[in-house]
N, C-alpha and C positions, 0 to 999 in steps of 0.2 A: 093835528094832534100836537099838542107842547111834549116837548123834549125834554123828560126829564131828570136826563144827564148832565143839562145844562145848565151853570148857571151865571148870573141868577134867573131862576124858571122865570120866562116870560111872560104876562099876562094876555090874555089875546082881548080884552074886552078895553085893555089903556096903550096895548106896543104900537106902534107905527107900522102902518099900510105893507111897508117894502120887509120888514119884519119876519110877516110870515114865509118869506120865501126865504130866509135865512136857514139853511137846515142844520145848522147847529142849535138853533132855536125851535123849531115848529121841524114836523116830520108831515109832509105832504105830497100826495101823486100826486103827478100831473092829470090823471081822471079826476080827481077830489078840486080841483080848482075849477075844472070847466062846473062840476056841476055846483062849487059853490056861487061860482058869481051866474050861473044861467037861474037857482035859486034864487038867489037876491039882486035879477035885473032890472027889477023899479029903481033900487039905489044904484047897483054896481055899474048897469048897463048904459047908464047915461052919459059915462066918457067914451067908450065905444060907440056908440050911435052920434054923439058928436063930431065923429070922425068915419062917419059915412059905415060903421060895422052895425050892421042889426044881430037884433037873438039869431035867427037863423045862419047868417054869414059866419058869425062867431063860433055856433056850433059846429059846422062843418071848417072851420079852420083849425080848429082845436083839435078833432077828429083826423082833419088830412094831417096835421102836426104827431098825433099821438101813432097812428099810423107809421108816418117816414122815419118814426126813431129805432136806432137799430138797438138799441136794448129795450123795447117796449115789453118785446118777449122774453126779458133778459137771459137773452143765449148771447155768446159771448163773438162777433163777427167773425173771430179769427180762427174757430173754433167749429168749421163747417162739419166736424166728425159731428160734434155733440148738439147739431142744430137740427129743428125738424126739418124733412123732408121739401117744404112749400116755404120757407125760410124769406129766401131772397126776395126783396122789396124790386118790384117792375119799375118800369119809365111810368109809366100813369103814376103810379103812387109817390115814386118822390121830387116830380112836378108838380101833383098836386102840395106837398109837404113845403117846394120851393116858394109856390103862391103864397098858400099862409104864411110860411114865416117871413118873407118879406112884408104881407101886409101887417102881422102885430109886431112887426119891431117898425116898422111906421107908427102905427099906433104909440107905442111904446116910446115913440122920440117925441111924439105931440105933445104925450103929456107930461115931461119930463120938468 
């Protein structure tokens, strides 16, 4: 979504790639990104798979990522009064979190 506090408002059909993650510019979850480019895998997916990440790998790194983030629930870490009950992220979960984000900031350096 363009941010249209910003400007000058950004076009998203002529700005540059790195652009939209600029959030002064464009306002986007991190959900909205896996499913944009898992939507446009014939184009988006073919630096990922160049690089050994398929649709599926992607998915669930994106997932174990969106997972291990401590504000995904945004409750506030420090702030265990006002957190739900089941709150706390296990060892599974932020080993898996560790996996992925090591593998797309690999990703991330290939294409760079």
């Amino acid at each position: 979504m363009v941010n249209k506090k910003f400007s000058p408002i950004s076009n998203p059909n002529t700005c540059k790639f790195k652009d939209f993650f600029d959030h002064k510019q464009y306002i986007i979850y991190f959900s909205s990104i896996r499913t944009i480019i898992e939507d446009n895998w014939g184009k988006l997916g073919k630096k990922f798979e160049s690089v050994g990440i398929d649709r599926n790998k992607f998915h669930t790194c994106m997932e174990d990522l969106n997972a291990g983030r401590n504000d995904a629930d945004h409750y506030d870490a420090e702030d265990m009064d006002d957190s739900p009950e089941n709150w706390e992220i296990d060892d599974v979960t932020i080993q898996n979190f560790v996996v992925a984000l090591n593998k797309m900031n690999t990703f991330l350096e290939m294409i760079k």
